[in-house]
C-alpha positions in Angstrom: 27.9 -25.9 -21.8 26.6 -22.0 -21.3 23.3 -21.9 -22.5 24.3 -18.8 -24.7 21.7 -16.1 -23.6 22.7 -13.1 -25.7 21.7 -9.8 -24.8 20.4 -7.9 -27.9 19.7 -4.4 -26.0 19.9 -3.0 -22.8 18.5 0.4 -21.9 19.8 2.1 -18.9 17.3 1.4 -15.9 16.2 4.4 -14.3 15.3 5.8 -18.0 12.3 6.3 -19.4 12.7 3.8 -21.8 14.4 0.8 -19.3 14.3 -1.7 -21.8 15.9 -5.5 -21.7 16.0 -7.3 -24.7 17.2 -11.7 -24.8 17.7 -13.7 -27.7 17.4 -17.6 -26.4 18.2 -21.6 -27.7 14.8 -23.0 -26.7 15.8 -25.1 -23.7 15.6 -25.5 -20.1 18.9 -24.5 -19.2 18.3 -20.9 -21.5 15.5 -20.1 -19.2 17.3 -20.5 -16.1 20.0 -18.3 -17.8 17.5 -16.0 -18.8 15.6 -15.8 -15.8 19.0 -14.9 -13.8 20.0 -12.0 -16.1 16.4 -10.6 -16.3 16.5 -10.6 -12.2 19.7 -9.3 -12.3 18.9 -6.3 -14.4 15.4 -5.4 -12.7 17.3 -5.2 -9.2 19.3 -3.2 -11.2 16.5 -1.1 -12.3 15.7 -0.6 -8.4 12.8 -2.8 -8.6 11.0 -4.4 -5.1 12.3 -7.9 -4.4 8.5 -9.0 -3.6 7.3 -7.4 -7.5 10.9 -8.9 -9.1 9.7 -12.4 -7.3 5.9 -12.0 -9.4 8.0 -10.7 -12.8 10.3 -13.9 -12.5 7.1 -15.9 -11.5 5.4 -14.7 -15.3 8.4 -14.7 -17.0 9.8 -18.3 -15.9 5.8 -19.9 -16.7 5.6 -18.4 -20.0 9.2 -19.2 -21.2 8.9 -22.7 -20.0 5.5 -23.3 -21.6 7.5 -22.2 -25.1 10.1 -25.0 -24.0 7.8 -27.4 -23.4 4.9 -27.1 -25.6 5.6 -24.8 -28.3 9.3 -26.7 -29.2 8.0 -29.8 -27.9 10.9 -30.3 -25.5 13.3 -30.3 -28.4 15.2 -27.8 -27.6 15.3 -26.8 -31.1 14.4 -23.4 -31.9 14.9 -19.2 -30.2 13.1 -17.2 -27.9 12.8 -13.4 -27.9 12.2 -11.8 -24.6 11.3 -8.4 -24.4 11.1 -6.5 -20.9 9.9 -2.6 -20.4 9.6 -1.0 -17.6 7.0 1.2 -17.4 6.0 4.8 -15.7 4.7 4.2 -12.3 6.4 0.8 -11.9 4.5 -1.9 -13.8 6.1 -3.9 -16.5 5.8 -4.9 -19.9 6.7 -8.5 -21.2 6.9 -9.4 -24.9 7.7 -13.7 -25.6 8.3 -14.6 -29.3 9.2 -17.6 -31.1 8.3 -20.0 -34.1 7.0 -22.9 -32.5 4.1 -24.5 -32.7 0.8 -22.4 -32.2 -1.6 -22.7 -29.4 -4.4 -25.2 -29.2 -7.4 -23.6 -31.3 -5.1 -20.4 -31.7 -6.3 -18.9 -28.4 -5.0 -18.8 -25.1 -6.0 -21.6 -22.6 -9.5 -20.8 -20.9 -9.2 -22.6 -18.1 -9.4 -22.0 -14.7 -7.4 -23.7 -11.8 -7.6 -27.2 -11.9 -9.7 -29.2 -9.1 -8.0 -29.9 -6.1 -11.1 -31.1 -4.3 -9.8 -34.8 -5.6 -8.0 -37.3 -3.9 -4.2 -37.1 -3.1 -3.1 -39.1 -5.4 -6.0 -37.8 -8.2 -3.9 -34.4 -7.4 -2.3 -32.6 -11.1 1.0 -32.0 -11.3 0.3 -29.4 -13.5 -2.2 -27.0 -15.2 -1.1 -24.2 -12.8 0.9 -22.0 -14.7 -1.6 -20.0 -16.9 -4.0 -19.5 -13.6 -1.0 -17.9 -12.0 -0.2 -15.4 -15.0 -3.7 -14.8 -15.7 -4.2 -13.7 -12.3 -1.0 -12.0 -12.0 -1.5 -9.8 -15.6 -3.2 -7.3 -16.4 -3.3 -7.8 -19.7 -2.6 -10.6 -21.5 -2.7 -11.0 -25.1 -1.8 -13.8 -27.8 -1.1 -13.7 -31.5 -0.2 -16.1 -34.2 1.4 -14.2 -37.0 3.6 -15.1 -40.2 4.6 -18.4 -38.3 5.4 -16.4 -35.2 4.2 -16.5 -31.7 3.8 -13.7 -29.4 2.7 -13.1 -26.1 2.0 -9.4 -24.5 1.8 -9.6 -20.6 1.5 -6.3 -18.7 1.6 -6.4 -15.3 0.7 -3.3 -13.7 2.6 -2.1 -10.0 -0.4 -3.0 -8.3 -0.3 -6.6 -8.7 3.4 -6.8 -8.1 3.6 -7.9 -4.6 
């Protein structure tokens, strides 16, 4: 069964205003629905494989930690995704829904976890903010009215 990405707006890449707008079910399969569109439309758009690769990278963490920790898994619940391509060839990302909020209403702190352990002491996960906090160049969270949203803005120069 289609996941049933629906496509709210589309600006014309090569614009000013290059804009990619997704409406999503909360689940697993949305993402990878998602994820292929918003590819799809930033090759489109003339964007580098190697910065497309670090978009999808951002895109694919943040949408799966909604899946997974703001809806629980459930798969009950939407997603807005926001793209914008911006003057000079960084990017915009804007991730909305209504799940539940983030631990202490913050962002997670942490660094990269410790891989001077053991093999089998090794985490399976605890990766994915590291990799778009070091990715971003911005990176804000807000809790409003119920709602969450995360602002990523990843700037040319850290897109491969």
């Amino acid at each position: 069964m289609p996941a049933q990405v629906r496509r709210v707006t589309a600006r014309a890449p090569g614009t000013d205003a290059a804009h990619l707008r997704l409406h999503l079910p909360g689940t697993a399969d949305a993402v990878r629905d998602a994820l292929a569109q918003c590819v799809s439309w930033l090759m489109d758009a003339g964007v580098r494989d190697g910065a497309c690769g670090t978009i999808e990278l951002v895109v694919a963490e943040s949408l799966n930690n909604v899946v997974e920790h703001a809806y629980g898994g459930t798969g009950r619940g939407d997603i807005g995704l926001d793209l914008r391509l911006l003057p000079g060839g960084g990017v915009e990302v804007r991730i909305d829904d209504h799940g539940q909020p983030m631990p202490q209403g913050a962002l997670p702190d942490r660094g990269p976890p410790d891989l001077a352990v053991p093999r089998g002491d090794l985490p399976e996960g605890g990766f994915g903010w590291c990799l778009i906090r070091t990715l971003s160049s911005r990176l804000v969270y807000v809790r409003k009215n119920g709602r969450n949203r995360l602002f990523v803005r990843l700037d040319a120069d850290r897109l491969g």
